[in-house]
N, C-alpha and C positions, 0 to 999 in steps of 0.2 A: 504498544508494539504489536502488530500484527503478528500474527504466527504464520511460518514458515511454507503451508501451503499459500495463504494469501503472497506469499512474496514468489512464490514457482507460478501463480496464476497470470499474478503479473508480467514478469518474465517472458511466461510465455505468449503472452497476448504480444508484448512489443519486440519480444527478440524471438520467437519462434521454438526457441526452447525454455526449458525450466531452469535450467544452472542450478540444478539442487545442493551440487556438491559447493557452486560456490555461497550459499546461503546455507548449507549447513558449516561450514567451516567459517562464515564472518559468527554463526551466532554459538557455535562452539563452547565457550567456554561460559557459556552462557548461566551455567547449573551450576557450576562451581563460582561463577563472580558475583554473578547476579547483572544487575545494570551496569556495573563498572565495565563488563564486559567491549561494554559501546565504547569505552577509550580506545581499548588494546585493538580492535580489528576495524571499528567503523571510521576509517581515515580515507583519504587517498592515496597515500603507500600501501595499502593492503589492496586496495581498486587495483592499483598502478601493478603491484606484483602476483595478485592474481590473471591478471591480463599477461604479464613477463612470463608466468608459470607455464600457463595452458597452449599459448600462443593465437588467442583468439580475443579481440578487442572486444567481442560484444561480453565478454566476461566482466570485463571495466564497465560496461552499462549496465550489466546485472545487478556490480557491487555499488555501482553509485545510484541505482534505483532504490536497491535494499536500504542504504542510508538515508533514503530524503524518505523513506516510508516509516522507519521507525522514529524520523525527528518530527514527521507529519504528526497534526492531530487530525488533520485530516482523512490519513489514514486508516487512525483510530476509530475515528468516527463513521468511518464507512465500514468498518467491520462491526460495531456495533446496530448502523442500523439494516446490516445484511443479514443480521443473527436477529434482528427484532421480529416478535411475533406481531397478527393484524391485533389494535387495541382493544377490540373488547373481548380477545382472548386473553392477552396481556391484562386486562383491569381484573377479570374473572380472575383470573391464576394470584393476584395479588392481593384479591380483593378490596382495590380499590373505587372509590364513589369517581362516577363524574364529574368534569371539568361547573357542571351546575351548582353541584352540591357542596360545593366550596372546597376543592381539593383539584388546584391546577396540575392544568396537564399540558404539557407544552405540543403544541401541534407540529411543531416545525422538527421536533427531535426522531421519529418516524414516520418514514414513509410509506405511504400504503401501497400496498400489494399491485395494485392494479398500476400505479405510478411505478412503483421499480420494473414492473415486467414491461411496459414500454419505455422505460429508459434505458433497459437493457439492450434494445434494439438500436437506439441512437448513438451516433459517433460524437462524445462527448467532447469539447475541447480540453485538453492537457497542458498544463505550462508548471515546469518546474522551477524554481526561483534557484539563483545563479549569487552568491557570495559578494557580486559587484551591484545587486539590485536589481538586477535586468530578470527576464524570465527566457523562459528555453521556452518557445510554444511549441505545439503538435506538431505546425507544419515544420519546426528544426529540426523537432525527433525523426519526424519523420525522412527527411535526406538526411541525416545520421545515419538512420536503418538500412535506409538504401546505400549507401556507400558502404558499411560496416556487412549489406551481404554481399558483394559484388565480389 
């Protein structure tokens, strides 16, 4: 489960604001349940009435982002290797041998430095998967967005 500014970052990349108050209120009770938490608030009634609350639909894309990011591991995985060090600071700090020395190291689990700062620049394609199998791609979000500012 990503933490809470990852889900404002997002946010506000695709909806223009951060909806803090609605990602701190889906993860709320979060201290005291723990995981279970995700029953009580991660549904579409809580989407649906946080949208009825505010009066603002993009609140319902907030909360239904927030859920496909914590179901994500994809998510996961992208905050893991946003937080990754380059590896041979990472092998130092652990002091582990090289992938030579008979101690694999998977290549594909970080990416290098020079590889995320130009894909930072790139408009990656987006597709959210949809409960009937289908996927939502970029170009749906994207006239979503546009009808959802108008």
């Amino acid at each position: 489960m990503p933490p809470r500014e990852v889900h404002e970052y997002v946010s506000q990349l695709l909806l223009g604001d951060k909806f803090s108050w609605v990602h701190h209120y889906m993860d709320g009770p979060a201290k005291s349940l723990g995981p279970a938490h995700r029953r009580l608030r991660h549904d579409d009634e809580t989407a649906l009435s946080l949208w009825l609350r505010s009066g603002d639909s993009r609140a319902y894309l907030a909360a239904r982002l927030h859920i496909y990011m914590d179901q994500s591991d994809a998510a996961t995985s992208l905050d893991r290797v946003l937080k990754a060090q380059p590896s041979d600071a990472r092998r130092a700090a652990t002091k582990q041998k090289p992938a030579a020395a008979g101690h694999p190291v998977s290549p594909t689990r970080f990416l290098d430095w020079k590889q995320l700062a130009q894909m930072r620049h790139r408009k990656l394609p987006l597709a959210i998967p949809l409960r009937n199998g289908r996927y939502l791609s970029g170009q749906d979000i994207a006239s979503i967005l546009q009808l959802v500012r108008r």
